[in-house]
TILO-84041 format. One record per atom (N, C-alpha, C): residue in three letters; x, y, z. Coordinates in steps of 0.02 Angstrom, whole numbers, plus 50000, padded with zeros to 5 digits. Layout:
# TILO-84041
ALAXYZ...
//
This chain:
# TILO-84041
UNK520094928049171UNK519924929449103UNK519164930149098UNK518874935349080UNK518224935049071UNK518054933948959UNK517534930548989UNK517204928048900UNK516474932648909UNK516304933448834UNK515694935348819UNK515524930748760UNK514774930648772UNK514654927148680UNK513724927748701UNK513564928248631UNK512854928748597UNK512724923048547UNK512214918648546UNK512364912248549UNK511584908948562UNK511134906048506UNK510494903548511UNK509984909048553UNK509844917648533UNK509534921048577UNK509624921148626UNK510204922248673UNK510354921148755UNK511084925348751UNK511104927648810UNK511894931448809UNK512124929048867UNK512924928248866UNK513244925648949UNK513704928748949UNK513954930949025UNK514354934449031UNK514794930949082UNK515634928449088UNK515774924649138UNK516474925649130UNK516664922549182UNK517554919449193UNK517774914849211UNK518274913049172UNK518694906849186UNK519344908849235UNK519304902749254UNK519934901049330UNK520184895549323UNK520704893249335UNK521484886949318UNK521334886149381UNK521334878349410UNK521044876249479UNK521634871949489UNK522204870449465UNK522834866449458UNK522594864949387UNK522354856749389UNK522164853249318UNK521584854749290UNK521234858949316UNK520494861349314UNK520424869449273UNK520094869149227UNK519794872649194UNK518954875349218UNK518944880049265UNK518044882149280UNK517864887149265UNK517274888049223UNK517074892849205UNK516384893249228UNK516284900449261UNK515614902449285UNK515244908749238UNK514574906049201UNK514434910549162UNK513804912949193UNK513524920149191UNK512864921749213UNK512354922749126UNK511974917949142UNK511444920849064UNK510674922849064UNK510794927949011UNK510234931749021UNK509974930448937UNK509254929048959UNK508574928848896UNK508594922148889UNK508894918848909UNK508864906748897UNK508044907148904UNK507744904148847UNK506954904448857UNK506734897148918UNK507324895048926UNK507194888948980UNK507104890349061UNK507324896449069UNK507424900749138UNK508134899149168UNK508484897049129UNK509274897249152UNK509694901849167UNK510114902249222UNK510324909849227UNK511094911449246UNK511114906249252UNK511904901949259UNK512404895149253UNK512764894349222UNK513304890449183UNK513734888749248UNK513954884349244UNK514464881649289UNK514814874849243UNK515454878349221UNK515804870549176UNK516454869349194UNK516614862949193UNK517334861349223UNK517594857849191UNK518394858149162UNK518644853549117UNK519224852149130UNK519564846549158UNK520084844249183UNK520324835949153UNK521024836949175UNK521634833149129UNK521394828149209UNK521324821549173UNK521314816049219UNK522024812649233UNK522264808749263UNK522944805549289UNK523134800249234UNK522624797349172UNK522434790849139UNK522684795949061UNK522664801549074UNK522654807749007UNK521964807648983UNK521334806548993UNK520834807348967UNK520644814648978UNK519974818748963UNK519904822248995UNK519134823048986UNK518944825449056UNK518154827249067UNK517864831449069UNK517594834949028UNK517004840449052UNK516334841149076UNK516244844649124UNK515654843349146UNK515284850549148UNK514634850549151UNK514164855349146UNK513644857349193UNK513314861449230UNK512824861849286UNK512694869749269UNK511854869949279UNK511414873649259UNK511084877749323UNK510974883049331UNK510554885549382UNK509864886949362UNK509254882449378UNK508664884249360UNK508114886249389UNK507694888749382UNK507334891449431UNK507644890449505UNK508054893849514UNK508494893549588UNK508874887849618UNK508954881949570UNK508884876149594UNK509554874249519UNK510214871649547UNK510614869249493UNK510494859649473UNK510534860249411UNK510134854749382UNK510674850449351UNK510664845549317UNK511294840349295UNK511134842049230UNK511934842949213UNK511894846149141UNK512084840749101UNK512954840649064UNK513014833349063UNK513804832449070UNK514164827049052UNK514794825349060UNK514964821548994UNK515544824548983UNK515854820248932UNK516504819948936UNK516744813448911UNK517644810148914UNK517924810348857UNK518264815748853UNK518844813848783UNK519574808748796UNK519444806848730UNK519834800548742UNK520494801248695UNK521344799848688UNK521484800448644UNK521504795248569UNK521464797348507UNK521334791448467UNK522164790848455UNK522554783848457UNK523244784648450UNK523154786448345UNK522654782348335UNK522704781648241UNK522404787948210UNK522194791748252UNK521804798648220UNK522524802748179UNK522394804248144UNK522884808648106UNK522514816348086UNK523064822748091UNK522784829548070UNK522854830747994UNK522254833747968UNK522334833847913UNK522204839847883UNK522574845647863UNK522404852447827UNK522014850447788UNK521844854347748UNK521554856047679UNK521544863647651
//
């Protein structure tokens, strides 16, 4: 599946791939005033049901620690239209 998006002055162009439980997406970006030039994110179903995403940056030639985060489920969260 390839994505596009325009998004804080920067454009990326990439694709996602199903790794079994794994969600990875590799994006290339062009104009990041930070010198970033590539996306690397991964989001996968843990064995516990949590799930993690993680993030990694290519910067000046060199991939950098982006960050990680755990979703958790709330059992008391309820959906609510409006």
């Amino acid at each position: 599946m390839s994505q596009e998006g325009y998004t804080a002055g920067f454009f990326t162009t990439g694709t996602m791939t199903v790794d079994g439980q794994r969600l990875v997406s590799r994006e290339t970006v062009t104009g990041n005033a930070q010198g970033i030039t590539e996306v690397e994110s991964v989001n996968e179903l843990l064995p516990d049901g949590r799930m993690r995403s993680t993030a990694r940056y290519l910067k000046g030639g060199q991939w950098v620690g982006g960050r990680e985060v755990l979703y958790v489920v709330d059992p008391a969260a309820q959906v609510i239209f409006k």
